[in-house]
MARNUBA-159533 format. One record per residue (C-alpha): x, y, z. Coordinates in steps of 0.1 Angstrom, whole numbers, m for minus. Layout:
u:v:w
X:Y:Z
...
END
This chain:
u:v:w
0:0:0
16:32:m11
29:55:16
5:87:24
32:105:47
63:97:63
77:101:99
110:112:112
125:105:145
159:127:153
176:108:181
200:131:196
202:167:201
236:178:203
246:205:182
242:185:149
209:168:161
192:209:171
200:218:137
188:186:120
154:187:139
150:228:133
158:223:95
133:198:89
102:207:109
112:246:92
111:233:58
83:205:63
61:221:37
92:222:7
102:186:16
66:173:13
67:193:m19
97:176:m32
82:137:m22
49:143:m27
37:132:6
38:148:40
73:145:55
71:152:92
95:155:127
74:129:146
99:122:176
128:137:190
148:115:217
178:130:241
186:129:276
172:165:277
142:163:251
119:185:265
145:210:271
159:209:237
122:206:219
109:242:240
143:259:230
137:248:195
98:260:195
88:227:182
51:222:189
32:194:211
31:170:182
61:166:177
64:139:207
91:138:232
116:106:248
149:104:266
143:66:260
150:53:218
130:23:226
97:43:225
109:55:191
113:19:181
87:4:195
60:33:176
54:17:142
41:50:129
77:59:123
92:53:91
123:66:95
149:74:125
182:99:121
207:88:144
228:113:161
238:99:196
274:93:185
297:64:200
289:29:202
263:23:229
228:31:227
236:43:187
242:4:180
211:m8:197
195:17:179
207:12:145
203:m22:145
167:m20:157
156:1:134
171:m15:105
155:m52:111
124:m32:114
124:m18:83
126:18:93
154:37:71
180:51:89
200:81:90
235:82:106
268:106:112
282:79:134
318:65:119
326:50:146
295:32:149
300:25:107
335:13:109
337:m11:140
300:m29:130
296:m32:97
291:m60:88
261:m62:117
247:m29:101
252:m41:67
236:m74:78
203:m56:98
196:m32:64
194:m65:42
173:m84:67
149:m54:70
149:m43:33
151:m7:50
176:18:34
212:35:45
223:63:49
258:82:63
266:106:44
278:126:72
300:103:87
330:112:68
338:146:57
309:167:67
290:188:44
311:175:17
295:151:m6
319:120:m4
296:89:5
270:96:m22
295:104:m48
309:67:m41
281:50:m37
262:63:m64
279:90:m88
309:70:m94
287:35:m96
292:27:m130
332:34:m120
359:18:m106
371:36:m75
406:25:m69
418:51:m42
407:83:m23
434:100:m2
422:131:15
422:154:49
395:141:69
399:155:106
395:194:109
407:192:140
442:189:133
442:208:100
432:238:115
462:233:142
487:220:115
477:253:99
484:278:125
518:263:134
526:267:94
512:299:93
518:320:124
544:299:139
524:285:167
536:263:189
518:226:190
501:234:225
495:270:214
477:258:187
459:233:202
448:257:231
434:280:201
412:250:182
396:246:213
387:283:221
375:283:188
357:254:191
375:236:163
387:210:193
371:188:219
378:196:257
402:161:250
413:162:214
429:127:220
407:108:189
415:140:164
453:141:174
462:107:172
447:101:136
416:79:153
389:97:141
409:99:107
410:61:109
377:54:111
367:74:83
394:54:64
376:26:73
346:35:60
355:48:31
375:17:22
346:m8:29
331:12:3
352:13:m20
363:m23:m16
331:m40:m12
338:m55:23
345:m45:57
378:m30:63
379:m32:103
396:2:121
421:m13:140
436:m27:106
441:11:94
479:22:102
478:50:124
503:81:130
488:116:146
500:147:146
514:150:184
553:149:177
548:175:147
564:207:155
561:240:145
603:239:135
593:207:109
568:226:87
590:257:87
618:236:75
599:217:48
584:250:38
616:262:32
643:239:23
620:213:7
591:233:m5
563:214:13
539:210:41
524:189:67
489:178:60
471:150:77
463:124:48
440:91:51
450:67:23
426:41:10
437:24:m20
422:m7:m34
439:m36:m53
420:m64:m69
444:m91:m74
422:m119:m65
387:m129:m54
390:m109:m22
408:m75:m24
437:m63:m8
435:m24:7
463:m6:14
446:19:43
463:46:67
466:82:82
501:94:79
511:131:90
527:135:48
550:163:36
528:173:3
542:198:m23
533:234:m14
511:235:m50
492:203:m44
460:210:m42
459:194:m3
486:219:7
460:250:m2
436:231:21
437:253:50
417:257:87
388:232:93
382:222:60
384:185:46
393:177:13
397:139:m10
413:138:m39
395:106:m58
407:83:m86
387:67:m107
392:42:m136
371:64:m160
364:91:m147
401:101:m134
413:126:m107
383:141:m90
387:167:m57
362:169:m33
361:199:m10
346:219:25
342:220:56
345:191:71
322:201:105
301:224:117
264:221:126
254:237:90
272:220:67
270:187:85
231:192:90
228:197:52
246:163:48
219:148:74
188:161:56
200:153:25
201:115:35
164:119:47
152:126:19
169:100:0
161:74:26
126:91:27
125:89:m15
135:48:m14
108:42:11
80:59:m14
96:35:m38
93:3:m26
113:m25:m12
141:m29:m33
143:1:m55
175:25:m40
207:24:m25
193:2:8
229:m9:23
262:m8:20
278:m48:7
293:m69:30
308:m106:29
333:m109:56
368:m83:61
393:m75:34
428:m80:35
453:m52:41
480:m46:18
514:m36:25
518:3:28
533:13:m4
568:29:m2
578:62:4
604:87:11
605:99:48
614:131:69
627:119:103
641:143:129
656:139:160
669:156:189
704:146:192
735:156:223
757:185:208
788:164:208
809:152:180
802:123:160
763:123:167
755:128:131
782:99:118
768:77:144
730:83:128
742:79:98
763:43:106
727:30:121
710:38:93
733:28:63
733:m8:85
699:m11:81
697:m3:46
681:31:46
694:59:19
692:92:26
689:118:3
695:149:28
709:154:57
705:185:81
717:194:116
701:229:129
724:254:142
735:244:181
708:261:208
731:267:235
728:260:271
738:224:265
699:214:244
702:186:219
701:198:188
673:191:160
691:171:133
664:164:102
668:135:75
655:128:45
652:95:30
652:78:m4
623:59:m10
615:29:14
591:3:28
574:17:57
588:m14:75
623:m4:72
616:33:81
599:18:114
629:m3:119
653:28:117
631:51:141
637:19:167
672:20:161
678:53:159
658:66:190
677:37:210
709:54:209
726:71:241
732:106:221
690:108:213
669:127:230
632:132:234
605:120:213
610:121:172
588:130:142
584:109:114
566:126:80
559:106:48
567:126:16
542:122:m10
555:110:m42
563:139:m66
END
């Protein structure tokens, strides 16, 4: 029996969820428009609903819950956006919804990349469609342009800036010469950083929108934990000025997802790497909070998706965007649309590909340092293409010495930090950038 109206439960109201919920009850007349039936905010669930509902000026009919089970358990609703974040009551939410048949909405990557194959699994039993746009990259476009833009494609890798966070810090220390914590301490007055900036600094949240965007891409879940890691923490302020400078580049974040298809089941080669990019690559003009992906595609070629990568506009958009899609494949039937993203049991990962490498050091202001460096190194096999020592601090401070390698497994160049960092005349903790290729 063909739908006459369709209802909408927005489960959280954080700052995301407050937007979501205003921009759809505000524009309930134009989205009705659009479907051609009645679209309408039905529910909203938080700890705080009736709080957030009065400040929001949403009327009595729109009903309020701080518990998501009364939003499952109502079979009025068709569809439910879920904006709780983490893995806890999001999962049993998810889940529910899905093998009820209601569509589903979500921002959560973290929710995305550690289950799912279980919410692959629940949106095939229910027949009830998918939708994340916003988990990775915000307001910008990524998932739909994958899943459905680029369908009759081949995607093969998408390497891009994914965490605001730390591009907007990376960014001030290149720009103004901030110091890491300075930096830091200014992302968070601006709101750009959490109260604990953990997850954004040590590439997590980076990883687990690798991870989804490699499940997409390869057709099967690629689980987080199997996406190399490497944050931004040991980057200083004295690295990018020095790249900038001597080698004509600067630090970005980059996640990596590249997928090869050697064999029934693929391999992917998947990371976050703070990576030395050329100063006119179009990542390096990528500046603040903004995200940005650079796409390849069989056919269709180099493709650059770019904005803000945050913020309760842009990422709001993303949301309501979904609902209506999700809300358009439930007007169409049981089978018709995009209802879930593939599954069949985790990929492989793939060696990291090789690259060259900045490494730098703090190393005792005696003589011989450098030659010892160097002796460790060349035993282990690793070439380097330049080689510099800063000018001595005084006071008795090690002193910053800064290679550059030749191109080299990622193995080896792990191998070498070990070695290195174990000798008596090295002090402190080290930085290790890859260099994208030229």
């Amino acid at each position: 029996m063909p739908r006459k109206s369709l209802s909408v439960a927005v489960c959280g109201l954080g700052v995301v969820g407050r937007e979501a919920a205003r921009l759809l009850h505000a524009g309930r007349t134009r989205w009705g428009a659009r479907l051609g039936v009645p679209l309408r905010l039905a529910w909203v669930c938080d700890r705080q609903a009736a709080r957030e509902a009065k400040a929001l000026g949403l009327p009595a009919a729109v009903r309020r819950t701080a518990d998501f089970r009364d939003v499952l358990a109502d079979p009025a609703v068709d569809l439910v956006v879920e904006l709780f974040g983490g893995l806890g009551a999001s999962h049993d939410l998810v889940l529910g919804a899905l093998k009820a048949g209601k569509g589903v909405v979500t921002a959560n990557k973290m929710l995305l990349s550690r289950h799912w194959d279980q919410v692959a699994a629940a949106a095939r039993t229910g027949g009830a469609p998918l939708h994340f746009e916003a988990a990775v990259a915000g307001g910008v476009p990524i998932i739909r342009s994958l899943r459905t833009g680029l369908a009759a494609d081949r995607v093969t890798s998408v390497h891009g800036i994914l965490n605001g966070t730390t591009n907007f810090i990376l960014s001030a220390m290149a720009h103004g010469g901030a110091s890491f914590e300075d930096a830091v301490r200014e992302a968070q007055r601006l709101g750009y950083a959490e109260r604990d900036p953990s997850f954004d600094l040590n590439g997590t949240d980076a990883a687990h929108k690798v991870s989804v965007l490699a499940s997409l891409l390869a057709g099967r879940w690629f689980p987080p934990q199997r996406v190399a890691r490497e944050g931004i923490e040991a980057v200083e302020a004295g690295d990018i000025l020095w790249a900038v400078r001597e080698l004509k580049r600067t630090v970005r974040l980059v996640g990596t997802a590249v997928v090869l298809r050697r064999g029934p089941v693929p391999l992917v080669e998947a990371h976050v790497r703070p990576t030395l990019v050329p100063l006119l690559h179009p990542l390096a003009g990528v500046h603040g909070g903004n995200n940005a992906l650079l796409v390849t595609a069989e056919h269709a070629g180099d493709l650059m998706f770019y904005g803000p990568g945050a913020g309760a506009g842009p990422t709001a958009s993303a949301v309501l965007a979904d609902v209506l899609a999700a809300a358009g494949e439930l007007l169409a039937g049981p089978g018709v649309g995009d209802a879930a993203p593939s599954s069949g049991g985790p990929c492989r990962a793939a060696d990291e590909a090789p690259a060259a490498h900045y490494l730098r050091w703090r190393v005792k202001d005696v003589p011989g340092a450098l030659a010892r460096i160097a002796t460790v190194l060349g035993r282990l096999g690793v070439s380097l293409a330049r080689v510099h020592q800063d000018d001595p601090p005084g006071g008795g401070r090690p002193v910053p010495v800064r290679l550059v390698t030749h191109v080299a497994p990622r193995a080896l160049i792990e191998r070498a930090r070990k070695a290195v960092s174990a000798l008596p005349i090295v002090s402190g903790p080290h930085a290790a950038l890859r260099v994208w290729p030229d």
